[in-house]
OpenMM code with the backbone's topology and positions (N, CA, C; nanometers):
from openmm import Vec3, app, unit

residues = "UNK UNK UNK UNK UNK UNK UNK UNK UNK UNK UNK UNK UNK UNK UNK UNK UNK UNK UNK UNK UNK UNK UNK UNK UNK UNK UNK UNK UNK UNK UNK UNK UNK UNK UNK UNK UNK UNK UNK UNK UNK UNK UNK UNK UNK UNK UNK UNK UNK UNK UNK UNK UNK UNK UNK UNK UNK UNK UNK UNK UNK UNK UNK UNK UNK UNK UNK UNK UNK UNK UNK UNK UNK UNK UNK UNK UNK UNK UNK".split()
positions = [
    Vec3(11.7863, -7.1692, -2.4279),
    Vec3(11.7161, -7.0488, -2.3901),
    Vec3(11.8146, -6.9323, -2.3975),
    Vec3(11.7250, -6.8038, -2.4402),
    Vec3(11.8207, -6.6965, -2.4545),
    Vec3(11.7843, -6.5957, -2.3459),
    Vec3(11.8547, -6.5232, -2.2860),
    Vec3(11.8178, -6.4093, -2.2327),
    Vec3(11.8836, -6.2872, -2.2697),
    Vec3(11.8186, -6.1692, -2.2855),
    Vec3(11.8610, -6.0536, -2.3310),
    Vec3(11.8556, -5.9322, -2.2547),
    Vec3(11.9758, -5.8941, -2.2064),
    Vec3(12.0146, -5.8230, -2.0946),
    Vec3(12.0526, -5.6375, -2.1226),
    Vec3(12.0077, -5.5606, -2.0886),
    Vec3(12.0278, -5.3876, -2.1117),
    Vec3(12.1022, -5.3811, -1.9622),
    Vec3(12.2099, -5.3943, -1.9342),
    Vec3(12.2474, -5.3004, -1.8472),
    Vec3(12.2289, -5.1728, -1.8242),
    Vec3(12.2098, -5.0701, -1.7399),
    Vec3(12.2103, -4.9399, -1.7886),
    Vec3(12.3589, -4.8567, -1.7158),
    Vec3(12.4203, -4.9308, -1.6695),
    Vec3(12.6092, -4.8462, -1.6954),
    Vec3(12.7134, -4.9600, -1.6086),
    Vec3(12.8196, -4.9333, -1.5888),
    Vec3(12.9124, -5.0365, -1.6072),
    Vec3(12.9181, -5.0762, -1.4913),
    Vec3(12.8841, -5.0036, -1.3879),
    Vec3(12.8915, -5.1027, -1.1963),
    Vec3(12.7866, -5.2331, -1.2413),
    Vec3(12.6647, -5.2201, -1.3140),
    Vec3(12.5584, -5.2970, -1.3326),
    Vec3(12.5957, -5.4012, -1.4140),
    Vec3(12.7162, -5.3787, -1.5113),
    Vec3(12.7557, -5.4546, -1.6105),
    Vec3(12.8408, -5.5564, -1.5293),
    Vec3(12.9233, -5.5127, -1.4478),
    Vec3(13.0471, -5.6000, -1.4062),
    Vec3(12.9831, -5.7185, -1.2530),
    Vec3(12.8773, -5.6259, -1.1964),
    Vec3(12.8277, -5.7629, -1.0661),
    Vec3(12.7428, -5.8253, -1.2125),
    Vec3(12.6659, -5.8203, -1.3131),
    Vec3(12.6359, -5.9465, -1.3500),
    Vec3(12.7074, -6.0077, -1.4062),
    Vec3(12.8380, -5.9602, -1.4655),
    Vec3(12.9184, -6.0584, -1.5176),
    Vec3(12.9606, -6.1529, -1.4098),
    Vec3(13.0087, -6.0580, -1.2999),
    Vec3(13.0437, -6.1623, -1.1716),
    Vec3(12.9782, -6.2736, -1.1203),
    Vec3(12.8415, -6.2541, -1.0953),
    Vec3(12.7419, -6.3061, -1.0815),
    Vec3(12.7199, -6.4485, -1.2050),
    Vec3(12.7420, -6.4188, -1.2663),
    Vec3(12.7313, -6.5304, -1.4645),
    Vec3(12.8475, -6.5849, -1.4238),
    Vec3(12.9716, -6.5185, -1.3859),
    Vec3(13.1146, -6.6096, -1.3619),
    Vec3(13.0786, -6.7037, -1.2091),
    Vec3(13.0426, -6.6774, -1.1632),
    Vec3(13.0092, -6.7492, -1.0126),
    Vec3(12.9605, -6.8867, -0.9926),
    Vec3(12.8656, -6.8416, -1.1001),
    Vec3(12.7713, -6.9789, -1.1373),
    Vec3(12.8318, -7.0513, -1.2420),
    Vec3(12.9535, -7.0358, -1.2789),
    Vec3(12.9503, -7.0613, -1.4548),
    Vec3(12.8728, -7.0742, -1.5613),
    Vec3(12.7919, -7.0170, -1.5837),
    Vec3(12.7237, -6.9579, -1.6868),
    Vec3(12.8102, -6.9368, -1.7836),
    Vec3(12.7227, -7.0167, -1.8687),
    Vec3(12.7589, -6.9569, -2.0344),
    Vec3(12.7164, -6.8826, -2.1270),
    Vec3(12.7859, -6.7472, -2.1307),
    Vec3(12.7104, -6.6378, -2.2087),
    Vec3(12.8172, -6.5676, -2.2825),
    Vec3(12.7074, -6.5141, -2.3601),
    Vec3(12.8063, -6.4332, -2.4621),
    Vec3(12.7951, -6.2224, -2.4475),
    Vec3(12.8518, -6.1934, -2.4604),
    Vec3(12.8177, -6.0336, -2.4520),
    Vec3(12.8626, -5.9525, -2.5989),
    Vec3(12.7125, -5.8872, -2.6477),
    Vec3(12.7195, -5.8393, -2.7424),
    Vec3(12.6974, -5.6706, -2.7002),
    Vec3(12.7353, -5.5822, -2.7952),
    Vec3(12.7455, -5.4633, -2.7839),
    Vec3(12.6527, -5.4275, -2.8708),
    Vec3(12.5875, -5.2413, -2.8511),
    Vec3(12.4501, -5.2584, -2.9234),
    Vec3(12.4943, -5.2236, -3.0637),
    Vec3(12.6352, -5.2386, -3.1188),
    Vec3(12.6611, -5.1890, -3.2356),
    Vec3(12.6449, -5.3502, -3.2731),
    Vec3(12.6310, -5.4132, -3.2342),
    Vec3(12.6320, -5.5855, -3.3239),
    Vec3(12.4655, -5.6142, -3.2924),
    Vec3(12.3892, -5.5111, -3.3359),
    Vec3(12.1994, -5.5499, -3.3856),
    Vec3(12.2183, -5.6755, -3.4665),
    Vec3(12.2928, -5.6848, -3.5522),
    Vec3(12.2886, -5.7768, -3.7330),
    Vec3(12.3012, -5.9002, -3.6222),
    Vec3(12.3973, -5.9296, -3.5193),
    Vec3(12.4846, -6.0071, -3.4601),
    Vec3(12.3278, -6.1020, -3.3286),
    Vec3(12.2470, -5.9774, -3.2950),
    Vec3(12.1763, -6.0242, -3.1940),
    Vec3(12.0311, -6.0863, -3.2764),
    Vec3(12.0214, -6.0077, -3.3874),
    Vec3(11.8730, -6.0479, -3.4585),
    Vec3(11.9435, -6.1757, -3.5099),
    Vec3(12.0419, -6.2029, -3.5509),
    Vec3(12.0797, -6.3413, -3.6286),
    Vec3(12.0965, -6.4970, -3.5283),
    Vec3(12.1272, -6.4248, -3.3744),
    Vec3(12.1201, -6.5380, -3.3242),
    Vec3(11.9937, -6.5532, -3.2409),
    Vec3(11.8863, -6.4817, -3.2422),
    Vec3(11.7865, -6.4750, -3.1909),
    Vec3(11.7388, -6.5885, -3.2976),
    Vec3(11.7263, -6.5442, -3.4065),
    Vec3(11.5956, -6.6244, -3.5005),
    Vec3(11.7217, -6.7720, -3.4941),
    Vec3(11.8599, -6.7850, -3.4643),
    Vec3(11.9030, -6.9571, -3.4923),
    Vec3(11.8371, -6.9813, -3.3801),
    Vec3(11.8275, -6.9350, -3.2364),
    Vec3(11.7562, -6.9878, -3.1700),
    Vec3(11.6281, -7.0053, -3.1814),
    Vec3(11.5592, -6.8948, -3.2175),
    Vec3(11.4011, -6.9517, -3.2426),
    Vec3(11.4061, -7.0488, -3.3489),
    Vec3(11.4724, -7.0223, -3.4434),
    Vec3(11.4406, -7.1780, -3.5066),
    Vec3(11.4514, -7.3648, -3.4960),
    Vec3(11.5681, -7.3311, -3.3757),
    Vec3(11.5960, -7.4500, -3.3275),
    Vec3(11.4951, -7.4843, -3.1947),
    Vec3(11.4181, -7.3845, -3.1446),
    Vec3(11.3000, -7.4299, -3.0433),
    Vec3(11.2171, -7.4337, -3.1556),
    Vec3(11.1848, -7.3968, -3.2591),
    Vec3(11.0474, -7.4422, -3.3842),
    Vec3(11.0780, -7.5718, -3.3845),
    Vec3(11.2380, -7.6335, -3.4382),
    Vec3(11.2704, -7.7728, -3.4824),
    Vec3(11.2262, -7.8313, -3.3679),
    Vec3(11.2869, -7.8532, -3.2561),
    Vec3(11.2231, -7.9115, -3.1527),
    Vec3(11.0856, -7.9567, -3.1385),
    Vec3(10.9875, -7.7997, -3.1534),
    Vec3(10.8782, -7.8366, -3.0955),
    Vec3(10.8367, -7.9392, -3.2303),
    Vec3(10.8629, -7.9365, -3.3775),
    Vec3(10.8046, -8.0209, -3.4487),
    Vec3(10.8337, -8.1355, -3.3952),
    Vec3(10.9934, -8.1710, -3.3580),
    Vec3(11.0046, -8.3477, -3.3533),
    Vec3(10.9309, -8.3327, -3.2140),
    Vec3(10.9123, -8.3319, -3.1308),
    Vec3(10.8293, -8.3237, -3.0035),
    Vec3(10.6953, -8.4000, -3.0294),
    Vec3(10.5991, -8.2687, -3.1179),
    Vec3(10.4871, -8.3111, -3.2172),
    Vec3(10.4991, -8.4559, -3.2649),
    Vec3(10.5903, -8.4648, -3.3906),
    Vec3(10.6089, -8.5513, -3.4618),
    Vec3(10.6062, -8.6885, -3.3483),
    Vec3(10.6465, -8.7182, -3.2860),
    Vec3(10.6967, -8.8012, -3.1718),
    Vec3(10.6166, -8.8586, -3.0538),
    Vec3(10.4964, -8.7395, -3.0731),
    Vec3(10.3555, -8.7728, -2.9716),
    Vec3(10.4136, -8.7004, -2.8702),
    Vec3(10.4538, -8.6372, -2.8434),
    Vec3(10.5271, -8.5920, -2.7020),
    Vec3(10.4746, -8.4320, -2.6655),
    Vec3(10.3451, -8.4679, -2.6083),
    Vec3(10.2560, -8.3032, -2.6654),
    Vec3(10.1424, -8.3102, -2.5197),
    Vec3(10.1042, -8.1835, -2.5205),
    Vec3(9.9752, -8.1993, -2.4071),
    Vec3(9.8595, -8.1369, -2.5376),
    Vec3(9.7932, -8.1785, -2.5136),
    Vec3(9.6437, -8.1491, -2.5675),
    Vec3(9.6075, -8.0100, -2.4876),
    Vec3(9.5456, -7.9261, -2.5050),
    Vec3(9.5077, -7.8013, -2.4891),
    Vec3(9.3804, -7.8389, -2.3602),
    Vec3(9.3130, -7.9389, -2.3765),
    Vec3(9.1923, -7.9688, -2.2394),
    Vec3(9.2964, -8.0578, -2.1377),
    Vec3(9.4265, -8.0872, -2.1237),
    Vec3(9.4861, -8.1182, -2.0945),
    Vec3(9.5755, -8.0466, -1.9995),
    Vec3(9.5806, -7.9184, -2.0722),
    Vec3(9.6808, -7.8122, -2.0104),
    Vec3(9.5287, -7.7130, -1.8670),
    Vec3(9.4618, -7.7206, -1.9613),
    Vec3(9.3627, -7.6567, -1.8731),
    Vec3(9.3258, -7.7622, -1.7563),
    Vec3(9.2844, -7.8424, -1.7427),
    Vec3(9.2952, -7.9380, -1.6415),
    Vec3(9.4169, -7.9264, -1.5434),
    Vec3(9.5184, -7.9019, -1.5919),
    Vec3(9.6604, -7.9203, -1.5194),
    Vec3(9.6605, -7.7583, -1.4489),
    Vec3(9.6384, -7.6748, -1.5219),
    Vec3(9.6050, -7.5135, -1.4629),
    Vec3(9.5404, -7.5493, -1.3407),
    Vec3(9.3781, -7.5869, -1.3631),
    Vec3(9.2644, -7.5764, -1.2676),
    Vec3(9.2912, -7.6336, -1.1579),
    Vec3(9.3982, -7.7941, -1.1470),
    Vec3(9.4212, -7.8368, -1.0561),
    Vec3(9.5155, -7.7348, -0.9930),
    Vec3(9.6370, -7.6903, -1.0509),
    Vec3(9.7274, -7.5624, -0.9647),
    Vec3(9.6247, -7.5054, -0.9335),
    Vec3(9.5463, -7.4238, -0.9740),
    Vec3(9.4600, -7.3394, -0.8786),
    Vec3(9.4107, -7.3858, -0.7541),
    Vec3(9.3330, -7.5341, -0.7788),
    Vec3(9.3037, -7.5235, -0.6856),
    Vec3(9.4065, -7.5826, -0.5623),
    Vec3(9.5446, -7.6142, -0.6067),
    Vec3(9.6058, -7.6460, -0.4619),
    Vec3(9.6191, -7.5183, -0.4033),
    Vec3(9.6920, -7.4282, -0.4677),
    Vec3(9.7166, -7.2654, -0.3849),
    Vec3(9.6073, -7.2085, -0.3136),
] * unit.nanometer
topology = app.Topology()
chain = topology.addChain("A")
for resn in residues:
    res = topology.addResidue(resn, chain)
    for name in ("N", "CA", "C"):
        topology.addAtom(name, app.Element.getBySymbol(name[0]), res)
């Protein structure tokens, strides 16, 4: 999973780095001059959740769509 973060100035920048170091988190920090850098690892990641979801598919390892709705309706109705 990716997450994509806008700080908007550097007090904001440094408690989440702190915060990412705390937990050890593994992240990377790109600057907005590396676009080429963020669109390129966006789509390796989306493509490696596409690969996934095929062998998933491929594998039987899937909910059926009246399946998922069933599983909704019951959350509803516990809350």
């Amino acid at each position: 999973m990716s997450i994509l973060i806008d700080v908007q100035n550097e007090q904001e920048e440094k408690v989440l780095l702190a915060f990412l170091n705390s937990l050890n988190f593994k992240f990377k920090t790109i600057t907005e001059n590396d676009n080429n850098l963020i669109l390129t690892e966006f789509l390796k990641n989306y493509n490696h959740e596409l690969d996934d979801a095929e062998h998933d598919i491929e594998s039987g390892e899937f909910l059926l769509h009246k399946d998922v709705e069933k599983l909704l309706e019951n959350r509803r109705k516990s809350l």
